[in-house]
N, C-alpha and C positions, 0 to 999 in steps of 0.2 A: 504493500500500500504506500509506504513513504517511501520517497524515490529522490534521490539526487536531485539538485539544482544547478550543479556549477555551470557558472561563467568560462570558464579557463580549461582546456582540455589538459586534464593534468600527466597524459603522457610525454609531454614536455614540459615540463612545469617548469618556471625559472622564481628567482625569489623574488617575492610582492614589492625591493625594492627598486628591480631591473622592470617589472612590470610598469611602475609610478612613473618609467620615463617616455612611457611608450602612449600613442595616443589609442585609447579607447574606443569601439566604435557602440553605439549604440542608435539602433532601428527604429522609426516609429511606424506602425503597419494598422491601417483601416481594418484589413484584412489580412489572411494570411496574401495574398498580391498585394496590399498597397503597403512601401517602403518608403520612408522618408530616411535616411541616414546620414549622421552628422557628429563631429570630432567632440568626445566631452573634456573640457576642460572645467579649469574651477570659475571661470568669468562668464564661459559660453558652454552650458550644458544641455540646452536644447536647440543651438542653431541650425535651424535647415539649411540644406545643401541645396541650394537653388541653381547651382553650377554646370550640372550634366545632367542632359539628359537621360541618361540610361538610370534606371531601377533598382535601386540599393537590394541589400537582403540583410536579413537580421538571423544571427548563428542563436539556436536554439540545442538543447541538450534533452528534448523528449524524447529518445531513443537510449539515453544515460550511457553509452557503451563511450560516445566520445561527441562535439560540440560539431553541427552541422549546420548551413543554411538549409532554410526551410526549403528551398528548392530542390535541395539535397536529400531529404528526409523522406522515406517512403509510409509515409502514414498520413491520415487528414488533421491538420496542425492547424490553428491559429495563435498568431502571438502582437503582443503588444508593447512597448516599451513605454519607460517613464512619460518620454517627452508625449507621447500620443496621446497616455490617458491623462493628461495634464491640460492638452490641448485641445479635447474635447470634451472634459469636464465629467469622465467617467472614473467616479468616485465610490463604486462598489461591485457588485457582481452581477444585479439588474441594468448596467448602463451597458455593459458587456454584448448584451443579447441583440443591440441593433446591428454590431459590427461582426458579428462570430454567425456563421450561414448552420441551422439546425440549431440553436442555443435559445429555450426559453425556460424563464428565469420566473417561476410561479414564487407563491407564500402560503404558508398555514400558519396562524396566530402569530407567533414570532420568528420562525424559522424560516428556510430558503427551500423552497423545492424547485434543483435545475433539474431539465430534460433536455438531453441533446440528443433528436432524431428522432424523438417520439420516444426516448427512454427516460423515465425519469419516474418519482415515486412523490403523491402527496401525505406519506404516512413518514413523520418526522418525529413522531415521539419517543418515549420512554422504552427499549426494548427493540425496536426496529431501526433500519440502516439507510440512507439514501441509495441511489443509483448511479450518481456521479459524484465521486471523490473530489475534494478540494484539501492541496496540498501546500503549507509555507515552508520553504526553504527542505521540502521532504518528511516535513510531520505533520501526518494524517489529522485531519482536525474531524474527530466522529459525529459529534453532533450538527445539525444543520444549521439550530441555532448562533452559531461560531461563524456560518458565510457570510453574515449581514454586515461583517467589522469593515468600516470605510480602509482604502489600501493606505498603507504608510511606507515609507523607507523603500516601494518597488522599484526595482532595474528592470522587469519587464512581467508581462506574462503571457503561458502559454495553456489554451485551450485545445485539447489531445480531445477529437473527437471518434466516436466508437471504443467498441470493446479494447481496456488496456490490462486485461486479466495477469499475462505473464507477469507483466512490471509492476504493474503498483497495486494486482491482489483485491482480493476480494469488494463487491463494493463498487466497482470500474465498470460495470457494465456498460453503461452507458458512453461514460469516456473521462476524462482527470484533468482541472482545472488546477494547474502549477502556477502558484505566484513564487515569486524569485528577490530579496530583498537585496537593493544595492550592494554591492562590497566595501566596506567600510575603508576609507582611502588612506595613503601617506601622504599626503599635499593636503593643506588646510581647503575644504571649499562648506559651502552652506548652502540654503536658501531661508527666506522669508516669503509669505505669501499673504496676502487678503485678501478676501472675496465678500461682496454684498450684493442683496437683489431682492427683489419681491420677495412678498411673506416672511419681511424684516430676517430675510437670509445673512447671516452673518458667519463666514468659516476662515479659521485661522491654523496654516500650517507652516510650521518648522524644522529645517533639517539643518543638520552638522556635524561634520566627519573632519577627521585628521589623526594625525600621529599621537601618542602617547610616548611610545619611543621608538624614533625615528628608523624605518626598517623591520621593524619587531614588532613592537604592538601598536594597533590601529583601532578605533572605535570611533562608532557613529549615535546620535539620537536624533530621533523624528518624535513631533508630537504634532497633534489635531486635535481641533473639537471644531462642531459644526452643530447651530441651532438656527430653527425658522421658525416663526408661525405656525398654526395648525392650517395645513391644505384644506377640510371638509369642516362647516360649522354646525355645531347642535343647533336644531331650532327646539329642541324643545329648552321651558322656559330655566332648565337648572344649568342648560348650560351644556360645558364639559366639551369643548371641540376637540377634534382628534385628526392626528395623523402633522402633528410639530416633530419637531426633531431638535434633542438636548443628548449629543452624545460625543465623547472626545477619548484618545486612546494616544500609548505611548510604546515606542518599539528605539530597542537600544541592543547595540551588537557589539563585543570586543572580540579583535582577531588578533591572535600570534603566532607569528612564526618562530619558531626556537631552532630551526636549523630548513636548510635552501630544500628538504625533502618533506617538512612534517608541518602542516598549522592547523590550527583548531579553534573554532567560532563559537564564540559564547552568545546566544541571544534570548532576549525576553521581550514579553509585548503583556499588555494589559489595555480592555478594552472594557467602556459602560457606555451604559444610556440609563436614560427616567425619561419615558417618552409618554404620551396618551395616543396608545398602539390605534390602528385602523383596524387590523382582521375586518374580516368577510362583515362590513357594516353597513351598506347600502343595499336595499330589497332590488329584486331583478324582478317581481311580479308583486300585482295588489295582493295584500291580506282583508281579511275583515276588520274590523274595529279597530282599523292605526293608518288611519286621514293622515297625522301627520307622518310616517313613513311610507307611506304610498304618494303623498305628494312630491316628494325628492325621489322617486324613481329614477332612473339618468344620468342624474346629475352629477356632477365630477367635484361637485362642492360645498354641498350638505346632507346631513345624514339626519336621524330620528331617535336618539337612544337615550331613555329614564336614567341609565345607571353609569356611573363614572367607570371610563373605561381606561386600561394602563397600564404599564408596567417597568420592571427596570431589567438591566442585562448584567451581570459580571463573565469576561471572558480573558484570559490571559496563561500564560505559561514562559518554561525556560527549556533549549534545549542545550545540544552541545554537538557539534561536528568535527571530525577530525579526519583529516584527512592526510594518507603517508605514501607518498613514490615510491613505492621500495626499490625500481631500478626503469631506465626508458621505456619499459613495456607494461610493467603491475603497478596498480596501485591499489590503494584497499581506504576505506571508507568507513568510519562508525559514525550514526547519527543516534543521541538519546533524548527523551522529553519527558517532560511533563506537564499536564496541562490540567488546568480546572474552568468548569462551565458553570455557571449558574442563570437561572430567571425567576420572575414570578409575573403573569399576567393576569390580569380583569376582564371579562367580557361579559359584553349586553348580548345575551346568546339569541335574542329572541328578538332581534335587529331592529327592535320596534320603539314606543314610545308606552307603549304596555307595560306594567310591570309583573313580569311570569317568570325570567328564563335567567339565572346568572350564574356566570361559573368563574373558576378561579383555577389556576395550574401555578405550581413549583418546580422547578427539577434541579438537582445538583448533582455535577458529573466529574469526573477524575479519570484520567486516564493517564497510564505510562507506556513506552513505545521503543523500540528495540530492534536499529537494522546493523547489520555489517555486508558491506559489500566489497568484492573483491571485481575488479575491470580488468582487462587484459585488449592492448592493442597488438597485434603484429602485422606483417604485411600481408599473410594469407587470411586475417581474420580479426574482429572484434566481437567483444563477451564481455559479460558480466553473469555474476552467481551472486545468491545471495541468502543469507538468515534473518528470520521475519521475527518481534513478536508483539503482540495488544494486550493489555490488559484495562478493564472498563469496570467502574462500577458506577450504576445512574438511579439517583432514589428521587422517586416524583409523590406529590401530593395535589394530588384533582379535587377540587367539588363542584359540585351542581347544588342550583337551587330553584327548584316550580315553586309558586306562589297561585294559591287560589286565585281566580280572577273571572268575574262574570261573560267578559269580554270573549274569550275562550274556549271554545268547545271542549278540545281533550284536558282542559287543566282540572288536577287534583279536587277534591273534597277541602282538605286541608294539604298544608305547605309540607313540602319534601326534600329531606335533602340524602346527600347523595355524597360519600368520601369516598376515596380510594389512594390507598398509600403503597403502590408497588415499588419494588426493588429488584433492579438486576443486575447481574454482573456477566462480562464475557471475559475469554480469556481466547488467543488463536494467536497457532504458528504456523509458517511458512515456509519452507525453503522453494527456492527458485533460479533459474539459470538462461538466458539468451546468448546465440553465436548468431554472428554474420557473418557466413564464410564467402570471400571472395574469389568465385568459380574462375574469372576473368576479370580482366580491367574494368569491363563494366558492367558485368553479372553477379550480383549479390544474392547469397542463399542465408535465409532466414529461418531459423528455429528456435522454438524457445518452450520452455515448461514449467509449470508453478503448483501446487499443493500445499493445500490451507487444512489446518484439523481449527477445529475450536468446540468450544463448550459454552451455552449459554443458561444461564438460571433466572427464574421469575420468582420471588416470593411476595404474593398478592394477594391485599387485606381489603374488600370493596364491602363498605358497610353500606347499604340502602335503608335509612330513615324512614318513617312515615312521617313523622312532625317533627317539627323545629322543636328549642326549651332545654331545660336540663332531664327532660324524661323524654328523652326518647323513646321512638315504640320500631322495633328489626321489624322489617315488610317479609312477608314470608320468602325463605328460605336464603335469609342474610343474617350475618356476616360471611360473605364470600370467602375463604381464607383456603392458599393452595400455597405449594410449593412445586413447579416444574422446573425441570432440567433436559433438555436438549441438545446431542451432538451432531455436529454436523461437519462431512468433508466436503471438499473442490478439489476438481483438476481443472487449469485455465491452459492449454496446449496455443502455442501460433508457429503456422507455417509461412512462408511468406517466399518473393520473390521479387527483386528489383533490376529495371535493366535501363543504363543510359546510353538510349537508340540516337543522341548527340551529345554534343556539349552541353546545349540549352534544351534538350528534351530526357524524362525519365520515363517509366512505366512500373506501374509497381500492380501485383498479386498476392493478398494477402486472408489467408483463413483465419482466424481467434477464435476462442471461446471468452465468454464472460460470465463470472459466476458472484452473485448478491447471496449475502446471508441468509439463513432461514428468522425467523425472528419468532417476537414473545408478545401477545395481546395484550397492553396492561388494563384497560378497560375488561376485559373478560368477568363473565359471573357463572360458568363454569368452567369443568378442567377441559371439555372435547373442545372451548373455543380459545385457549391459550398460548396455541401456538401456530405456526404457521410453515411452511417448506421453504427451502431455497428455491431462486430462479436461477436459472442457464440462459445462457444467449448464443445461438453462433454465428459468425458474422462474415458473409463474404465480400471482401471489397477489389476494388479496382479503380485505380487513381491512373492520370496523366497533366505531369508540369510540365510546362512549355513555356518556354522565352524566346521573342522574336523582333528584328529591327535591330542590332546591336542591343537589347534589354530596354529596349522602349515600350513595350508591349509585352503583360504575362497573361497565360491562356490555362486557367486548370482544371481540370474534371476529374469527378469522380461520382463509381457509383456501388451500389451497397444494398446485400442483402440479409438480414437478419430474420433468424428464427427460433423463438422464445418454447420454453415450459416452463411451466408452475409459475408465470407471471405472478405477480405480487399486488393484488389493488385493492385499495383501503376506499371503503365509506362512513363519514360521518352519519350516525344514523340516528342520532338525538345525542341529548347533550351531554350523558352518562355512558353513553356504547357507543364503540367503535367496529366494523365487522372489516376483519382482514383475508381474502381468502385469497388461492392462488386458481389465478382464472387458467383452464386444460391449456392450452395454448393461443400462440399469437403471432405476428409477422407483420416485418417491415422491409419496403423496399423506397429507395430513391436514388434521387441526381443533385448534386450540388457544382452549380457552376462560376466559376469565382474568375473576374477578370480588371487589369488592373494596366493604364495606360498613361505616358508619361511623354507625350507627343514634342512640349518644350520644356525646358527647363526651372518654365514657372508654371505651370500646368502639370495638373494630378488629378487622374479619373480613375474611380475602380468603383465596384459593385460585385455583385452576387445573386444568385436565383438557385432558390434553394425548392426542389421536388419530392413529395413525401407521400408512400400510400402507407399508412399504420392502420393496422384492426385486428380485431380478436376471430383470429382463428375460429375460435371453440370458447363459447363460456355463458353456458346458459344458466348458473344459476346466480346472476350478481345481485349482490343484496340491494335494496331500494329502499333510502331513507324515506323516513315516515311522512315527512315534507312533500315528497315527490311523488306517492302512489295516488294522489286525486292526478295527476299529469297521465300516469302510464296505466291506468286502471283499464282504458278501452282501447288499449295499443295489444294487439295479437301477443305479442313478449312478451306480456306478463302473465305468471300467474297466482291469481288467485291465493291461492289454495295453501303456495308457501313462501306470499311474498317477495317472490323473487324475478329477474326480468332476463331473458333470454339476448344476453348481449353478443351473438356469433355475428360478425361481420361490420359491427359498429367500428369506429373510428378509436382507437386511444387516449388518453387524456391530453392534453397539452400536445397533442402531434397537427398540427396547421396541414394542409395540403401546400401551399404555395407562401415562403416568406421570402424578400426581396429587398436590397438595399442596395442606396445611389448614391456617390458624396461627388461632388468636385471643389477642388480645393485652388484658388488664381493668387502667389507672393507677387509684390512689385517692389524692386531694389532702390533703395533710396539712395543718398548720400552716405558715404561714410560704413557702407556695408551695412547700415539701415536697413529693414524692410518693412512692409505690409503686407499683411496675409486674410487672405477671407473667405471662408468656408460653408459647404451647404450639404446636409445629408436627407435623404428621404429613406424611410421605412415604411416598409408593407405588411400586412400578414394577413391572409384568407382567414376562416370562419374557425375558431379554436372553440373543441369542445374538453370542459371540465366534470364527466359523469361518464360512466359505462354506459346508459339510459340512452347517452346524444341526445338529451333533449333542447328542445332553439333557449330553452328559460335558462338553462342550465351552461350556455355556452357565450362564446365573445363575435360579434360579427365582423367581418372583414372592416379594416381603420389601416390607416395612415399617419404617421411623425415625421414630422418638420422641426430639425434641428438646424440652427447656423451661427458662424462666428467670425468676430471682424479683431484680429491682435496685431499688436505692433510689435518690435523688438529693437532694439538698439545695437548699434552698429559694436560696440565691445562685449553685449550679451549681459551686462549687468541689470537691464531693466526692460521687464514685460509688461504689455496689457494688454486686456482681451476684455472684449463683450461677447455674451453669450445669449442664446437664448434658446430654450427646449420646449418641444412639443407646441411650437409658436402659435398652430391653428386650435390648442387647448381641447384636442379630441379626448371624447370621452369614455374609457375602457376598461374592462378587468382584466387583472392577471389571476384571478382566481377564484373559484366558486366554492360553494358547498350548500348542502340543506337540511341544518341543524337545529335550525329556527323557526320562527311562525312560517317563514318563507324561503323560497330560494333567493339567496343573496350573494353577493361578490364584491369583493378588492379591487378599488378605484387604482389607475393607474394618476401617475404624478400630474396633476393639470400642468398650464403654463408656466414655466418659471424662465428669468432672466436677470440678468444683472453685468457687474463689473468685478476682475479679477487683475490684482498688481503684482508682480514676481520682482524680487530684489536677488539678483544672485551674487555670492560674493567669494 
């Protein structure tokens, strides 16, 4: 799972102080085709190269065996660098998904649910796993919770799309978002930043690196915090707007080298917020008796909700990297960590103005992590091998609370409440190993294999109330109280084959498997509904990079067939049960077209067109939250009888048929090595549905973002600014559903925002 980051191929390694005199390159890429590259120094660390025409590349290390451009790389890769998500204002994981082709970037209460390609999981809780791994500096971050941290201190990042089972282990199905944080430098540089804008936006970030002692040891700090306004306003009269943002985080690195073959990276980060969360809090269709939440149906900017809704985050850890040449061919690598998670959030579960539905979640999470990895370059070959280990343990506290209310058909007699205190722990190891053996100069053979054991445990205490007070009364056949344990293995096999049919063309064949955890219901109120199966994935792809014109013009394609068992797919089904089951099977196939042109030297065009058929195979019994069966009651799929709705041939969660993005970007050279630069992106996405059901209530309709930016820089690189502005035509959209509540409802996407940003680099 945790995988290497480095910058520096260290089968030539030279020491960090022979490195300090050499000029760095670092890449900014729209896409994996669109390359800005430019020399970092400590005055000028984001200057575009407005100079030539031809097409920069940015060296990426998602293949870990040794540092490649992406052109070079036989896998579907997107990557980003500092300057890029600097320059267009992508400041978390959801900003990612206009520029990365197959990348959407859902939410459930407070966690991240990404899907790349139609794989991806909205079951984020206590006991189950995502489907797309996100990795800092090669340690695993388990919880989803942990993706929302705004980026700090990055040198670049890369989005690894499709199955990465061999290398980064269980978990990868989908594919593994690598952020990479700067190298902590020998030459003193820094930056300052300020940013202001709508919804009294106000974000302030700091960085600063240099020597400690000179050649030897080196450390860096970055810090942020970033607060607005609340985007969506309460109209009812208590108030409570939601969806501001009060959060700031701190990340600090020391590196030493104690001899020209061996150095080792000390880092920590720590991350909060105290926000008043959004979750699924705008109604998608009228309820009965809640005029004022059925009158902000639409709306991208108020919402209807009686109960203060909120929460805070702690996230943070230290690891430790070390890294040793043992001679011009081996090197070998330990990374260790430890990390702690915490939350606790509020929700108006019942999206209304009613008072019926409220709930509350806890979790606190700990985790420790344990790789060694040993590389091997030669000329007939590169490899890497390696030892895996996890250890988790996550204790969550959920309630629910129904309130009598006349307004309400199904609500209770009297008030009810509803606790559940599970506990889990995992434990899982790995060993694993990839060769590319070089057939011919320009024929590469790929192989590679991985095996995961682990062991997971549930101990699950779900008390159901009938009334509120200090005398409770247990609803028949509660207190819920189990102890399960579960083992589970993987095999993740890839085969592969790469051939460069030019200089400027490759061709790459490649089979994976992908293997996701089995997991643990912590909702469950008995033992048959407690656990759950692993998913498989196998993935066949087919890629072609092409460069053309001297590198004025790059052309890439790829295309992809995936075929699932025991899929994994979670319904909220009221505010106390969750049903996880694993749908018989499923299948994905598509085309990703990614193209990126550089006609003159101030001129930058790229885009992508991303093709997608996802649906379920086979799954006819998906369960149907309670919310949703007056919708599917007279639809042939359902039945009756056990509640359940006949999903074979429906579309997948979060899998779009058609997403598509456009940027062009026009510098004009001033005086003095001066310039202006101004920017314009369009994003697309066809008809995204969020249910097994597909039903239109339940899903996002085809919408369009308009992003664009006008910056300056100065001709010595010590002073930036930029105007921005996003989502400028204020469209209005979910990134996520559910129907938990009186209604179906869903996750407003960010209305308009805009402002001004100043960069001081010194």
């Amino acid at each position: 799972m945790q995988k290497s980051a480095d910058v520096t191929h260290r089968a030539q390694k030279r020491p960090f102080r022979e490195h300090s005199m050499h000029a760095l390159r670092i890449c900014a890429s729209l896409s994996t085709m669109t390359w800005l590259c430019m020399p970092l120094s400590a005055a000028a660390a984001d200057d575009t190269d407005n100079t030539s025409n031809a097409l920069e590349e940015i060296v990426v290390t998602a293949q870990r065996t040794s540092a490649a451009a992406v052109q070079k790389t036989p896998i579907a890769v997107s990557a980003f660098s500092a300057a890029d998500l600097k320059s267009t204002l992508t400041t978390d994981i959801k900003d990612l998904s206009i520029r990365t082709p197959g990348l959407i970037v859902s939410q459930v209460a407070q966690s991240a649910s990404i899907y790349i390609r139609g794989v991806g999981t909205n079951n984020v809780f206590n006991g189950s796993d995502p489907d797309v791994t996100l990795q800092i500096d090669g340690v695993y971050l388990a919880r989803p919770n942990s993706a929302f941290s705004d980026f700090l201190d990055v040198d670049r990042i890369e989005v690894l799309r499709g199955p990465q089972g061999t290398l980064y282990g269980r978990n990868a199905v989908g594919g593994t978002i690598n952020i990479i944080s700067k190298t902590p430098s020998d030459t003193f540089v820094g930056r300052e930043e300020l940013s202001v804008g709508n919804f009294a936006m106000v974000q302030e970030e700091a960085y600063i690196s240099g020597p400690l002692i000179p050649g030897q040891l080196q450390g860096s700090l970055a810090v942020s915090y970033l607060r607005h306004d609340a985007y969506e306003k309460n109209i009812v009269s208590s108030g409570n707007d939601i969806d501001n943002a009060n959060r700031g985080g701190v990340r600090g690195q020391l590196r030493w080298e104690p001899t020209d073959n061996v150095d080792a990276t000390t880092r920590f980060d720590f991350y909060a917020t105290d926000e008043n969360s959004q979750s699924v809090s705008v109604l998608l269709a009228p309820v009965a008796n809640a005029p004022l939440a059925n009158s902000v149906i639409g709306s991208n900017s108020k919402v209807a909700l009686n109960s203060p809704q909120g929460g805070w985050t702690h996230d943070g850890g230290v690891s430790e990297e070390i890294n040793w040449q043992i001679d011009p061919h081996l090197s070998f690598k330990s990374i260790s960590a430890y990390r702690r998670n915490a939350f606790h959030l509020n929700v108006d579960t019942d999206i209304t103005e009613v008072k019926f539905n409220e709930a509350d979640q806890n979790e606190h999470e700990r985790e420790i992590t344990q790789e060694f990895d040993l590389q091997a370059s030669y000329s007939s070959f590169d490899g890497v091998a390696g030892l895996y280990y996890f250890d988790e343990t996550d204790r969550s506290l959920g309630i629910a609370r129904v309130y009598p209310t006349p307004l309400v058909r199904s609500a209770p007699p009297g008030p009810v409440y509803a606790q559940l205190t599970p506990s889990t722990s995992s434990q899982a190891e790995a060993a694993f190993a990839q060769v590319s053996y070089h057939l011919t100069p320009r024929i590469d053979l790929t192989a590679g294999y991985r095996y995961t054991l682990e062991r997971r445990q549930l101990d699950q205490d779900f008390v159901n109330y009938i009334s509120f007070g200090p005398n409770h009364i247990n609803a028949p056949g509660f207190p819920f109280i189990n102890s399960t344990t579960r083992h589970f293995h993987g095999s993740t096999p890839k085969f592969g084959i790469n051939w460069s049919v030019a200089d400027d063309a490759m061709l790459y064949f490649s089979v994976t498997r992908g293997y996701k955890s089995g997991g643990l219901n912590w909702t469950a109120s008995t033992a048959a509904t407690e656990s759950f199966d692993p998913e498989t994935i196998t993935s066949y792809e087919v890629g072609v990079k092409t460069e053309w014109f001297d590198r004025r013009l790059r052309v890439n394609l790829t295309g992809f067939k995936y075929n699932y068992r025991n899929l994994q797919v979670q319904s909220l089904v009221n505010a106390t049960s969750i049903a996880i089951g694993n749908a018989a099977t499923a299948s994905t196939k598509g085309a990703e077209v990614e193209v990126s042109a550089k006609p003159t030297p101030n001129w930058q065009i790229s885009g992508y067109v991303t093709l997608l058929n996802a649906t379920y195979n086979s799954y006819p019994n998906a369960a149907v939250p309670a919310t949703l069966v007056s919708y599917v009651s007279s639809l042939p799929q359902f039945n009756a009888a056990t509640g359940t709705f006949n999903a074979s041939g429906n579309r997948l969660d979060a899998a779009p048929r058609v997403t598509a993005s456009a940027s062009l970007q026009r510098s004009w050279n001033l005086h003095q090595g001066s310039l202006i630069y101004a920017r314009g992106e369009y994003y697309w996405q066809e008809r995204t549905y969020y249910d097994p059901t597909n039903l239109l209530v339940q899903s996002q309709g085809p919408f369009g973002l308009i992003n664009m930016y006008l910056g300056y820089k100065t001709g010595d690189g010590l002073w930036e600014a930029q105007l921005f502005g996003k989502n400028l035509a204020d469209r209005s959209y979910i990134i996520a559903a559910a129907a938990n509540g009186l209604g179906p409802s869903g996750l407003i996407g960010s209305p308009r925002t805009f402002g001004a940003r100043v960069t001081r680099n010194f």
